[in-house]
C-alpha positions in Angstrom: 133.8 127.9 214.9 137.3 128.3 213.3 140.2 125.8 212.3 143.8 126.6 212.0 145.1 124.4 209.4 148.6 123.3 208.0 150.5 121.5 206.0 153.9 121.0 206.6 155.1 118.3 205.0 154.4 120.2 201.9 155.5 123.4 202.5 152.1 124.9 203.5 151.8 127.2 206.2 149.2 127.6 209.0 146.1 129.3 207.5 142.3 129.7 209.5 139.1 128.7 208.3 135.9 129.0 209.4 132.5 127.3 209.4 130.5 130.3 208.1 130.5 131.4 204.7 128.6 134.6 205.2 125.7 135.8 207.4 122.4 137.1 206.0 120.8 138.9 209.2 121.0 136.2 211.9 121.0 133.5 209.3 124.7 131.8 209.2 125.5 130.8 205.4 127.9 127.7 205.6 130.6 126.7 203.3 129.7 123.0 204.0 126.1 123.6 202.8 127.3 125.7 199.8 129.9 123.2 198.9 127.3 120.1 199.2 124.8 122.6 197.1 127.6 123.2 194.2 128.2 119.0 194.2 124.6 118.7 193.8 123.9 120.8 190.9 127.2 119.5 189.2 126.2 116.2 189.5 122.7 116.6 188.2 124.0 118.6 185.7 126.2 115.8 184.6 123.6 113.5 185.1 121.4 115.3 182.4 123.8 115.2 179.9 124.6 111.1 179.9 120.7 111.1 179.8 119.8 113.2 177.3 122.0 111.2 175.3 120.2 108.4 175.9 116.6 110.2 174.6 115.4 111.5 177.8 114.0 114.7 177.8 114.9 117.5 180.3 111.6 117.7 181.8 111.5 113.9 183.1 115.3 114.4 184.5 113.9 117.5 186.2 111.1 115.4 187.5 114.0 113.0 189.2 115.3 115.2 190.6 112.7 117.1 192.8 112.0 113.7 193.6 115.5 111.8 194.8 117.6 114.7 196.4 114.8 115.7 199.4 114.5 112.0 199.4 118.7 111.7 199.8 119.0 113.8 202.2 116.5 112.1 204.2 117.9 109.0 203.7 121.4 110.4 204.8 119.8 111.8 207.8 117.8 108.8 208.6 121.4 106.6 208.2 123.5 108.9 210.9 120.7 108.7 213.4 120.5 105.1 213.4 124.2 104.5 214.1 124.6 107.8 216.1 120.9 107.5 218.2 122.6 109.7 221.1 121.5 113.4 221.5 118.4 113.2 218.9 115.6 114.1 221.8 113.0 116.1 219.8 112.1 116.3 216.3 113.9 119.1 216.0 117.1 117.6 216.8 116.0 115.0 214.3 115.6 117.4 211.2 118.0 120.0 212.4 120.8 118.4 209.8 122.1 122.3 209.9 123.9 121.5 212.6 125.7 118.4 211.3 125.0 114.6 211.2 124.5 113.3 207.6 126.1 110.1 205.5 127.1 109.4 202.2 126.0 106.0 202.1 121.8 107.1 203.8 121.9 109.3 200.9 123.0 106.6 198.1 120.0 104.0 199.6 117.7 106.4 199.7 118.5 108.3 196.3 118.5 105.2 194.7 115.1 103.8 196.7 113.8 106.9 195.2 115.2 106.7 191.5 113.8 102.8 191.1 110.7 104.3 191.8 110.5 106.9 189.5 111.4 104.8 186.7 108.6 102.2 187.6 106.0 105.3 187.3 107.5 106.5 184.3 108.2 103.0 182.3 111.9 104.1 182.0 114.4 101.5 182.2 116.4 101.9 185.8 119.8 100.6 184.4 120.2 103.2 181.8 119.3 105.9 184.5 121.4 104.3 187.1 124.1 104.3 184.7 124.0 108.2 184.0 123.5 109.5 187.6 126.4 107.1 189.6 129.3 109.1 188.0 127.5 112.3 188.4 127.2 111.3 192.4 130.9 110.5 192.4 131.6 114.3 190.7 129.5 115.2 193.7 131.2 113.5 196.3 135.0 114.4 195.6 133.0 118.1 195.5 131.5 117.6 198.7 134.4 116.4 200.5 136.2 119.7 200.6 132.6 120.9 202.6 134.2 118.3 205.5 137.8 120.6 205.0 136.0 123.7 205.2 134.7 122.3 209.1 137.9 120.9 209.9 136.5 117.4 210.2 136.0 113.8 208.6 140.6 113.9 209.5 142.4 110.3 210.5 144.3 109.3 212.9 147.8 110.7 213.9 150.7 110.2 211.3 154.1 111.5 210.3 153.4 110.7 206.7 155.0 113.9 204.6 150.9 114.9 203.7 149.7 115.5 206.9 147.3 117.4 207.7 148.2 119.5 211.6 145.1 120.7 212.5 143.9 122.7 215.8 139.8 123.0 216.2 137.0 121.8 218.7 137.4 118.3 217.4 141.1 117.9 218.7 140.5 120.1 222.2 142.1 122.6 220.1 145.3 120.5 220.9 147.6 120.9 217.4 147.7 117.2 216.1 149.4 115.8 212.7 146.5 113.6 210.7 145.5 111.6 207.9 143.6 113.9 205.7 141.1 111.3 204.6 138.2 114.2 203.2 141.6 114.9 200.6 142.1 110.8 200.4 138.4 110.7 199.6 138.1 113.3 197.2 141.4 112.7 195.2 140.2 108.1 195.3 136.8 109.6 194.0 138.3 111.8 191.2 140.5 109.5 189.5 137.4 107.2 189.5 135.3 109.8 187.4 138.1 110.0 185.3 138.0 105.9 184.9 134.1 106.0 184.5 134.3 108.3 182.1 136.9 107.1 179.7 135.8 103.5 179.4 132.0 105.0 179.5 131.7 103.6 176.0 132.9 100.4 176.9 130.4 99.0 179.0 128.5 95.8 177.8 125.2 96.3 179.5 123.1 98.3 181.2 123.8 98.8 185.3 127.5 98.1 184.7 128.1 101.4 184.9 126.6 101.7 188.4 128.4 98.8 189.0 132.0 99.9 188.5 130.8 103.0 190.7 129.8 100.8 193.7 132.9 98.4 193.5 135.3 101.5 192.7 133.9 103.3 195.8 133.1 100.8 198.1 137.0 99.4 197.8 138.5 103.3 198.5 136.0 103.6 201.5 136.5 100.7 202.9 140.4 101.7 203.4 139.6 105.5 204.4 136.7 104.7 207.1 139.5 102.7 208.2 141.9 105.7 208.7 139.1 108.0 210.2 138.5 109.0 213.9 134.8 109.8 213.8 133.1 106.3 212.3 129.7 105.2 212.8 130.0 101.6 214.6 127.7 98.9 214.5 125.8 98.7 217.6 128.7 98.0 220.7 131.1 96.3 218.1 134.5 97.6 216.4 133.2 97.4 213.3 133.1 100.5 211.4 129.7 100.3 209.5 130.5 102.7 206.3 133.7 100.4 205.8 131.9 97.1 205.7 129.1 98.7 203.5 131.9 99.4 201.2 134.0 96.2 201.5 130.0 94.4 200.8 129.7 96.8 197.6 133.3 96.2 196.6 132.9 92.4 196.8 129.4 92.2 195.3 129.6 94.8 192.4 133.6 93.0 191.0 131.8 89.6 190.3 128.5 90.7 189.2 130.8 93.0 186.3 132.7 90.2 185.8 130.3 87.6 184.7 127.8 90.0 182.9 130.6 90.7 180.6 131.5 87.1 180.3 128.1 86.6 179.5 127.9 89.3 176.9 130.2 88.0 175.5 128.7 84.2 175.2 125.3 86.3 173.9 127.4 87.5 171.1 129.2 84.2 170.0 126.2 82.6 170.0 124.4 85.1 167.3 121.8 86.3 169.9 123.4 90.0 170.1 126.1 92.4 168.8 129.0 92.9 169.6 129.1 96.7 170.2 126.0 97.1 171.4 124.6 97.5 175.2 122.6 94.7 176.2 119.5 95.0 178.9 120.8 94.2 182.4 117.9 91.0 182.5 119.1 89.7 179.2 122.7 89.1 180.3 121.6 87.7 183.7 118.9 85.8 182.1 115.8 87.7 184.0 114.2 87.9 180.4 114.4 86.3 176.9 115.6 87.8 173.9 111.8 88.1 173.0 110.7 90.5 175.9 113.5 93.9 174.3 111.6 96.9 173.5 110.6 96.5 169.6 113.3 99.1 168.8 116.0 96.2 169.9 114.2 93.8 168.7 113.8 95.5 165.2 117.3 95.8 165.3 117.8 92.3 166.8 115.9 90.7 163.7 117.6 92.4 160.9 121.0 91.2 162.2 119.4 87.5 162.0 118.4 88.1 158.8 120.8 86.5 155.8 121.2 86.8 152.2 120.8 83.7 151.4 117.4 83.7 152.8 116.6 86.5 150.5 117.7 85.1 147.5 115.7 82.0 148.5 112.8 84.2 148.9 113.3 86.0 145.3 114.2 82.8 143.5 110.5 81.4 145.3 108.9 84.4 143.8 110.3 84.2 140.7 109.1 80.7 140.4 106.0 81.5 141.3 105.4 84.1 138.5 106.9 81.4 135.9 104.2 79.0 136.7 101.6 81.8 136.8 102.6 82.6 133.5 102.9 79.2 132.0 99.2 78.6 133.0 98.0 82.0 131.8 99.5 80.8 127.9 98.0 77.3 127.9 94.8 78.9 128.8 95.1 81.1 126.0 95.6 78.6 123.6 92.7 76.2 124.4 90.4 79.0 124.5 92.2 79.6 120.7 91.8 76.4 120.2 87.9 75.9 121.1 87.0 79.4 118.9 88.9 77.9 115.9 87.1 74.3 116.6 83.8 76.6 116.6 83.9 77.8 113.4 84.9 74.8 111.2 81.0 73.8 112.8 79.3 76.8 111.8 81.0 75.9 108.3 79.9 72.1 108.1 76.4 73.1 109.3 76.0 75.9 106.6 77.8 73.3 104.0 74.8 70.6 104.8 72.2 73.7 104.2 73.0 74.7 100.9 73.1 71.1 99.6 70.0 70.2 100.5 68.4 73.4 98.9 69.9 72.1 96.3 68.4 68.6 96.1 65.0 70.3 96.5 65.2 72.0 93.5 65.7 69.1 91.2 62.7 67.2 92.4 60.2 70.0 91.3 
């Protein structure tokens, strides 16, 4: 299937597209799935180096992610057929997401379902993983968006705005129609937050916040395009859009939590329990866990910042006191053992004294 695609607000003339890439035999190669394919290994590329910077080798990030993107993609699967149900008769039609059907936010729940356990099996703290793969998903998101371009779909409704998109395919009844280009809204929302995420990367307080800013940055763009869009998922027989009000939920959840674990780093910090410039654990700031349950590196680290001069020098002078009086002792035990020896021998002389006199007096009587 082919579009025919303009812009002409901009100056851009009609130009066709179509759905396959290339053809291998019967096999149709798709620029949607080789789009979505690039995203992926970008953002697990990207996602390898924030990790590997936190210690982790490239053996347990490879192990993530044989693990979380089969589990995505089921999860995205599984998300589209629960608010689409219509048409999915077989199992074939079920698993058949060649032929269309996935969303973003199936693949987020079940990626992350699938990252949390991971971690747990390999004792790896979830918040410092969370943080390194949320802005690689973004990078794959504003990637994958142009997959949507490339089938002339995920478009708004009608405008005279000077960006429109005019568009003719099987989704307008090849009718030529002027609309919101919300896969380019999408892409462009998501690339300036990558950009964000990665300049104040350094700047994060805790652990999570990262993944944080990613859900509130997100939700609050989505929430505004799914309101644009002409092909929503709609919860059950109401108006409401379901990917908008997951990211109005995320958007509204995610600002406060950020808000108040910084707030709370920061009381941690006044207070002499942590540093300033360092990343506290997730269930420190939020209280799930005392200062005395960090990993012994942090609490290492955590100790020697306690520790103060003055309770050194109050240690030496304590030492030095101590050898004083063990030396003080060790002379006066010199000199009474001096003093008995010397009080020794003035005996031996009396006694041999008293000997020789009476020899003496012996001799005389005879």
């Amino acid at each position: 299937m082919k579009s025919i695609i303009s812009f002409p607000g901009l100056g851009i003339g009609e130009f066709e597209i179509s759905r396959t890439a290339f053809k291998i035999g019967d096999i149709k190669v798709t620029w949607y799935g080789m789009i979505i394919c690039l995203g992926i290994i970008l953002a697990f590329s990207y996602f390898c180096w924030r990790a590997m910077k936190e210690g982790i080798i490239f053996d347990t990030l490879l192990d993530y992610a044989l693990i979380t993107v089969p589990t995505a993609i089921v999860g995205a699967r599984l998300y589209y057929i629960i608010f689409n149900p219509e048409g999915y008769d077989t199992l074939y039609d079920i698993i058949a997401v060649w032929n269309g059907g996935i969303a973003i936010y199936g693949g987020i729940i079940g990626g992350a379902l699938a990252v949390f356990l991971v971690s747990k099996f390999k004792k790896i703290n979830f918040f410092t993983i969370a943080d390194a793969l949320m802005p690689g998903v973004m990078l794959g998101q504003l990637i994958g968006r142009w997959g949507n371009f490339m089938n002339g779909e995920a478009f708004g409704g009608v405008t005279t705005l000077p960006w429109r998109m005019r568009l003719c395919n099987h989704l307008t009844d090849y009718q030529t129609i002027d609309v919101h280009p919300t896969f380019l809204y999408e892409s462009l929302w998501n690339l300036l937050g990558f950009a964000l995420i990665n300049v104040f990367y350094k700047k994060r307080k805790f652990r999570g916040e990262v993944m944080l800013w990613y859900f509130a940055w997100y939700g609050l763009g989505r929430f505004f395009i799914e309101n644009l869009r002409t092909d929503s998922l709609y919860l059950g027989n109401t108006n409401i859009r379901v990917s908008a009000l997951l990211g109005l939920v995320c958007f509204v959840l995610a600002l406060p939590v950020i808000i108040i674990g910084r707030v709370r780093h920061a009381k941690l910090c006044k207070e002499g329990i942590w540093e300033k410039d360092a990343i506290a654990d997730f269930g420190l700031v939020f209280g799930l866990k005392k200062a005395e349950e960090k990993s012994r590196e942090e609490m290492m680290e955590f100790l020697t910042s306690m520790i103060s001069t003055d309770g050194i020098e109050a240690a030496q002078k304590d030492k030095n006191s101590s050898e004083e009086v063990e030396v003080e002792t060790e002379t006066e035990t010199e000199a009474e053992m001096q003093e008995s020896a010397e009080t020794a021998e003035e005996n031996k002389e009396n006694i041999f004294n008293t000997e020789e006199t009476e020899v003496k007096d012996n001799g005389t009587d005879n």
